[in-house]
VOMAR-945189 format. One line per 8 residues: number of its first residue (from 1); for each residue x negated, y, z negated of C-alpha. Coordinates in steps of 0.5 Angstrom, whole numbers. Example, Ala and Ser with C-alpha at 12.3 -4.5 7.8 and 13.67 -1.06 7.14 Angstrom:
<nodes>
1> -25,-9,-16 | -27,-2,-14
</nodes>
This chain:
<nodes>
1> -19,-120,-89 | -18,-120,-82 | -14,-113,-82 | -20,-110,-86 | -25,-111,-81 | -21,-109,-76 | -20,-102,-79 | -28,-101,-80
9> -31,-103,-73 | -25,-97,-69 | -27,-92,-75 | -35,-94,-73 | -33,-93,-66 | -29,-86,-67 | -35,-84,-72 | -40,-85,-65
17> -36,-81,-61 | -36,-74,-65 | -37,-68,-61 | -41,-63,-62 | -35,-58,-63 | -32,-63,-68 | -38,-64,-72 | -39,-57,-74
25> -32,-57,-77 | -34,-64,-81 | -36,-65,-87 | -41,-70,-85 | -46,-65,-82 | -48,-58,-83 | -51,-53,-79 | -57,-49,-79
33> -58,-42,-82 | -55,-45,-88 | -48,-43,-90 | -47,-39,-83 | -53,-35,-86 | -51,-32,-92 | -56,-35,-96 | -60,-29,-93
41> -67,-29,-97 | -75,-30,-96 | -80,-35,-100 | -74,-40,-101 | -75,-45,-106 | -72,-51,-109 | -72,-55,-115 | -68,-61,-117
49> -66,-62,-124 | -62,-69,-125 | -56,-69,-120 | -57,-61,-118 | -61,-56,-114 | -62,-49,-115 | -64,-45,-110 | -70,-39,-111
57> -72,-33,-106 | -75,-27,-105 | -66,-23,-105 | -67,-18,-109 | -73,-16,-108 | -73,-8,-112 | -70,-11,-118 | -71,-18,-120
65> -68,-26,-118 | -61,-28,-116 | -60,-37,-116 | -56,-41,-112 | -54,-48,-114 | -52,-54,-111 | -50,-61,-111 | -51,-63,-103
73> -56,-59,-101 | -52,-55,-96 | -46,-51,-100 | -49,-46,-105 | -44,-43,-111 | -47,-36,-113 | -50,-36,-120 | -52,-28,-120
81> -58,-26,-123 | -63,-31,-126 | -68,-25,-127 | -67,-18,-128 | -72,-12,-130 | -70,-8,-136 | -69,-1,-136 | -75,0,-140
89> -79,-3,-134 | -75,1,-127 | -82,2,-124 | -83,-5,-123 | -82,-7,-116 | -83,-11,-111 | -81,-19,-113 | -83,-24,-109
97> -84,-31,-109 | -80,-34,-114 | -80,-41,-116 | -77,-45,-122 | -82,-52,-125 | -79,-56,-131 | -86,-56,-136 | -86,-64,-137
105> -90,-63,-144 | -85,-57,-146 | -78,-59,-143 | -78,-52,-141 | -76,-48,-134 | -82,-43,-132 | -79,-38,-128 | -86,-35,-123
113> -87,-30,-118 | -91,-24,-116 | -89,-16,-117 | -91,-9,-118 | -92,-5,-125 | -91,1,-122 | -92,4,-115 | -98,3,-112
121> -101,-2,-117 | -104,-9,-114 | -99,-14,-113 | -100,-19,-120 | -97,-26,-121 | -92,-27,-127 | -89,-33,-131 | -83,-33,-135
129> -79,-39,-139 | -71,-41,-140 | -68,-47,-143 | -64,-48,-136 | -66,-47,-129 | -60,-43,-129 | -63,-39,-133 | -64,-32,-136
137> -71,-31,-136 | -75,-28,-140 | -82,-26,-139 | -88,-30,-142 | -94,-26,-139 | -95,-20,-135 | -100,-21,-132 | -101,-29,-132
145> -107,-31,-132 | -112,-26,-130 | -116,-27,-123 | -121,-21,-120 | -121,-17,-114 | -115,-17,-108 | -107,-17,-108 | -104,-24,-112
153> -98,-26,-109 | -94,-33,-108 | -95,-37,-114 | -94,-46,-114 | -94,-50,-119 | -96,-57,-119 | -96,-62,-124 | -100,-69,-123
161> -100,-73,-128 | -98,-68,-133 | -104,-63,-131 | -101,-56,-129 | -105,-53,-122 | -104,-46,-120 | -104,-45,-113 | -104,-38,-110
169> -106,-32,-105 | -110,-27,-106 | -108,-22,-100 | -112,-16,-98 | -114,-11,-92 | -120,-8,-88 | -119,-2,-85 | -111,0,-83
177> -108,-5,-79 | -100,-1,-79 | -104,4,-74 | -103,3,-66 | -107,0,-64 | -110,-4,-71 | -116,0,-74 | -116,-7,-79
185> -113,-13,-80 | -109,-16,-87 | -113,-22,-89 | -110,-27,-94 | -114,-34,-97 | -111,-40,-102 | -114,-42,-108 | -112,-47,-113
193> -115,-47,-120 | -114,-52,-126 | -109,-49,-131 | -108,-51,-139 | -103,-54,-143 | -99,-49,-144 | -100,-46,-137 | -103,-39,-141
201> -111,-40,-138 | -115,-43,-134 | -119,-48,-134 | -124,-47,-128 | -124,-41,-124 | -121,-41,-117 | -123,-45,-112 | -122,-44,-104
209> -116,-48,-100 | -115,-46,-93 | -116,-39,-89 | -114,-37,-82 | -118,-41,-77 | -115,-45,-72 | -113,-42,-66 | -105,-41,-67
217> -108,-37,-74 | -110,-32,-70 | -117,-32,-74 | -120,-26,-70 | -113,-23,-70 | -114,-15,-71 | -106,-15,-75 | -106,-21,-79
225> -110,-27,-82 | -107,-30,-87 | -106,-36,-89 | -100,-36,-95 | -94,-40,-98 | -97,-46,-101 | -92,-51,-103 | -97,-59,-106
233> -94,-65,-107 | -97,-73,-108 | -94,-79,-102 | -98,-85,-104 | -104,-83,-106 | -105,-77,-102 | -103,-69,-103 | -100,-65,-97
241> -100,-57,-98 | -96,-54,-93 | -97,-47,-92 | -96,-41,-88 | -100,-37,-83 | -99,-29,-79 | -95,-24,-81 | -88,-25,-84
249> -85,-20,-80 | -88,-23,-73 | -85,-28,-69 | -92,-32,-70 | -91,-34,-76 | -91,-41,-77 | -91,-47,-82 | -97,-52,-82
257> -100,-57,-87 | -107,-60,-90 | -109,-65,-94 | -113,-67,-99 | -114,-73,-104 | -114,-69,-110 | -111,-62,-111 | -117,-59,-112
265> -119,-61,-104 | -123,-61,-100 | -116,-60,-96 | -116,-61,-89 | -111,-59,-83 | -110,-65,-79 | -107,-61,-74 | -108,-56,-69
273> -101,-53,-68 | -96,-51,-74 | -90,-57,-75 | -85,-51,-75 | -86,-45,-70 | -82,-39,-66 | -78,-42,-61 | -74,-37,-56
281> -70,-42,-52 | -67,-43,-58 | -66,-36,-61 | -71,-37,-68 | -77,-34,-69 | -81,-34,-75 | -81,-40,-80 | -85,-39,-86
289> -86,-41,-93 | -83,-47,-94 | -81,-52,-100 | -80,-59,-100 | -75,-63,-103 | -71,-70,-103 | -65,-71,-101 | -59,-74,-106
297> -60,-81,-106 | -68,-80,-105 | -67,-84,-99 | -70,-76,-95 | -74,-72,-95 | -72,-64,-93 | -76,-58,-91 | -73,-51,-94
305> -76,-46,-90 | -74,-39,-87 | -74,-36,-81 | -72,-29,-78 | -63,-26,-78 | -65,-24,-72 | -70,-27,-67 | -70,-22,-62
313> -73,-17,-67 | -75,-20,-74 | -78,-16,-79 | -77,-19,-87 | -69,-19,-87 | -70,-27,-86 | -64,-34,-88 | -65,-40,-90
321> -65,-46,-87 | -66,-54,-88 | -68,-60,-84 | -71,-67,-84 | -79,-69,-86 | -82,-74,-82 | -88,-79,-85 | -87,-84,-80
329> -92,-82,-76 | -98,-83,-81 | -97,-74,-82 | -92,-70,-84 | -88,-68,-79 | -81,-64,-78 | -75,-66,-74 | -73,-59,-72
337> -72,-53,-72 | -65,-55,-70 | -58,-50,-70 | -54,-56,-68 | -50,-60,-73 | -54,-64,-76 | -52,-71,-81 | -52,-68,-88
345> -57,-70,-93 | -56,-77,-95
</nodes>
């Protein structure tokens, strides 16, 4: 007994010691981007089913969806396409968004996300299903539910209690804000609308959840207000919605959050800064469009996020990255962005 005791107190002490050259090479700790940045993706999203994680983005984005899946959180294994367009639709494009949800009612996995018909058709939200979230997907509506004016980008199940809500953005532009300088500006709004049983209709029309308004959203900007991304949970008896703002190109993209005491709001944003932003002393820029999800044991919870493979200048090849949420504040905050090694999920 006495030997046993002996042998765990000197590992203790050896763990504690571990420099950072060391912890990069140990299997207890991982380093941000993820798997040395070939995850590379926009719009990550991850889902949990039994001990797994699969792992959905915007990766292929002229032709469909490719997954990941993973036991830890921190190595992926490639499962190649879980969405692809047929060769009766090579006019389709523009696959963004994806995001995978168990229906709790149906035991299926629905596959939505947003793409184009055609060239220079509007942007619309799809919904598709598989009996695994590994899938093949196939397409169940085209589009989804029909939702008047604007672009329809970035759609968010949530389930409370069994009720479906869809939560989504409706994009759009004034004047010409590509010119130099802007003639215009693009706009982007959240709304949230009820959704049946069968996730085909909605039961009320689209209420308004969050546009630009605070000082780092650039409400007045003549480049972008948007506000997009939305991903909603439930901790206690409250809901959190994090979201995005700004361009995703631009290194003002950042992430921030809103609560409200139903899904249907009114939802609040409690801070006046984003709980994820660029920051060039360390070489990242543009942390955007986020998904939640708890770590193995349930002990944590993780943000998985993107932000630009090249900080100096982001555009949209963006990569993955995860780091820890923090509720011990009485809000949601986040312990990162972190590029040094950092525990892996318990």
């Amino acid at each position: 007994m006495g030997k046993t005791v002996v042998v765990i107190v000197v590992i203790g002490l050896c763990a504690c010691g571990i420099s950072g050259n060391q912890k990069k090479d140990n299997p207890l700790y991982y380093s941000n981007p993820l798997m040395d940045g070939e995850l590379r993706m926009g719009d990550p999203f991850v889902l949990r089913h039994n001990d797994l994680y699969f792992l959905y983005g915007t990766n292929a984005a002229s032709e469909g969806f490719k997954a990941w899946m993973s036991t830890d959180l921190v190595h992926w294994d490639s499962l190649g396409w879980v969405y692809r367009k047929s060769a009766s639709d090579s006019l389709r494009s523009s696959f963004w968004a994806p995001e995978v949800h168990y229906h709790p009612l149906d035991h299926k996995f629905y596959l939505i996300y947003s793409s184009k018909e055609s060239r220079g058709a509007d942007m619309d939200l799809c919904i598709a299903s598989s009996d695994h979230p590994g899938g093949p997907f196939t397409d169940v509506a085209r589009p989804w539910v029909p939702i008047e004016g604007w672009q329809r980008i970035d759609a968010h199940l949530f389930f409370d209690d069994s009720i479906p809500y869809l939560f989504f953005d409706k994009v759009g532009v004034v004047g010409k804000p590509w010119e130099k300088p802007s003639t215009g500006y693009m706009y982007g709004k959240i709304y949230v609308a009820e959704l049946s049983p069968d996730l085909l209709h909605m039961v009320n029309e689209p209420i308004l959840c969050l546009e630009a308004e605070q000082p780092w959203e650039h409400p007045q900007s003549m480049h972008s207000r948007c506000n997009e991304g939305s991903f909603v949970f439930k901790r206690d008896d409250r809901y959190y919605m994090t979201y995005s703002a700004n361009h995703y190109a631009d290194p003002s993209y950042a992430i921030g959050y809103a609560s409200s005491s139903t899904p249907v709001g009114p939802w609040v944003k409690p801070l006046e800064e984003p709980i994820l932003k660029s920051d060039t002393t360390m070489g990242f820029s543009g942390p955007g469009h986020s998904s939640l999800v708890p770590s193995p044991d349930s002990s944590e919870w993780f943000i998985v996020y993107h932000a630009h493979t090249d900080w100096k200048n982001p555009s949209g090849d963006r990569q993955v990255y995860i780091d820890r949420i923090d509720f011990s504040k009485g809000e949601l905050s986040v312990a990162g962005p972190t590029l040094e090694p950092q525990e892996v999920p318990r």
